[in-house]
N, C-alpha and C positions, 0 to 999 in steps of 0.2 A: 590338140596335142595327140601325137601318136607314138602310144607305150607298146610295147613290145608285153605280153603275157605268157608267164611260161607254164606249163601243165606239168606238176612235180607226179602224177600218180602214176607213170608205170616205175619212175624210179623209186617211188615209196611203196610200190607192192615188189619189186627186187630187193631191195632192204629189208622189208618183212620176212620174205622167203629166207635171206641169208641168215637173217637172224635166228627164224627157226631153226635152219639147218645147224646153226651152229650150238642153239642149246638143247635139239632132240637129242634124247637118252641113245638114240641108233646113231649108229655112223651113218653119213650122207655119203648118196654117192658120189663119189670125188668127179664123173665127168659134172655130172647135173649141176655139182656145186661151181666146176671150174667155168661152166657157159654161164652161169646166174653172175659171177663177179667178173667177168670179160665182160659182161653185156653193162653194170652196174658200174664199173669203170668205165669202159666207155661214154657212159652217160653222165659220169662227172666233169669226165675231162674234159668234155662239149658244154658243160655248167661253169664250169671254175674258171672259164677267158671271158664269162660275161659278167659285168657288173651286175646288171640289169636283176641278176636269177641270185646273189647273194643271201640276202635275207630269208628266201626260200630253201634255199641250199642248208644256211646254218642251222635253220626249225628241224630237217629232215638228220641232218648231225647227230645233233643234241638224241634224239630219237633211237635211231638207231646204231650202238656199238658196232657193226659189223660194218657198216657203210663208213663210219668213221676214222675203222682200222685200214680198209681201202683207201680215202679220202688221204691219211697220212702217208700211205705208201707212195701215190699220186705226190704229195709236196714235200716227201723226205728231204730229199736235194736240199730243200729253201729252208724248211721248218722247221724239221727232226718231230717230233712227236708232238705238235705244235695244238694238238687237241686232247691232251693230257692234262687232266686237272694238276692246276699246281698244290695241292694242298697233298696229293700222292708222289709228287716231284718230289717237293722237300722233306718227306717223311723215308724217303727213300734215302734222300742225302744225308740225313740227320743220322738212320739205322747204319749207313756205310761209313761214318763219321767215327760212331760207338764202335764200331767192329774192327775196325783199322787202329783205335784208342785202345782198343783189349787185347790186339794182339799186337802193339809198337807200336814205337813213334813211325810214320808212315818215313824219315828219314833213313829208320834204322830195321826196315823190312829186310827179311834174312834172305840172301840169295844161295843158290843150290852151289858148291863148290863147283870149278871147273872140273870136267874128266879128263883123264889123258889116258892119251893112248896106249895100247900095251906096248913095254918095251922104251916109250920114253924115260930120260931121264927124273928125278923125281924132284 
């Protein structure tokens, strides 16, 4: 049997790097950041039409937040935020539920009057 093996580590030391950059206390610099995620997208995008590299791909995910905010941008089209825990999904629906409940029935949310124009009739 001939498997195909795929080598996750320069994409898991770009993941790392962004990661850092994204929780050092300094600002990154924005090119250094902009080539680490062109090159780290790129390297998705060549990952995520193989079968073969899945289970390897989702380990590096799980892992890394920053690869996985690229990853989503990569499958917004299909997904929408499709690697968002759902337990913050619905904590978010439930909060916008209450808050829409506190200020009206979301039927009877108040709209801004019309303006008119100077000089129209009234």
């Amino acid at each position: 049997m001939n498997t195909l093996r795929t080598d996750f580590t320069p994409l898991a030391v770009l993941a790392q790097m962004l990661d850092r950059l994204d929780t050092s206390p300094k600002a990154a610099d924005p090119l250094q950041y902009r080539l680490l995620a062109q090159r780290a997208t790129q390297m998705l995008h060549d990952l995520s039409d193989r079968a073969e590299t899945q289970e390897g791909l989702q380990a590096l995910l799980r892992k890394s937040p920053a690869l996985t905010l690229l990853y989503e941008n990569l499958h917004y089209g299909e997904a929408g935020l499709c690697r968002a825990p759902l337990a913050q999904a619905v904590e978010a629906e439930v909060a916008t539920r209450q808050l829409l409940g506190r200020l009206g029935s979301p039927g009877q949310v108040s709209r801004p009057a019309a303006s008119r124009e100077p000089g129209a009739p009234a």
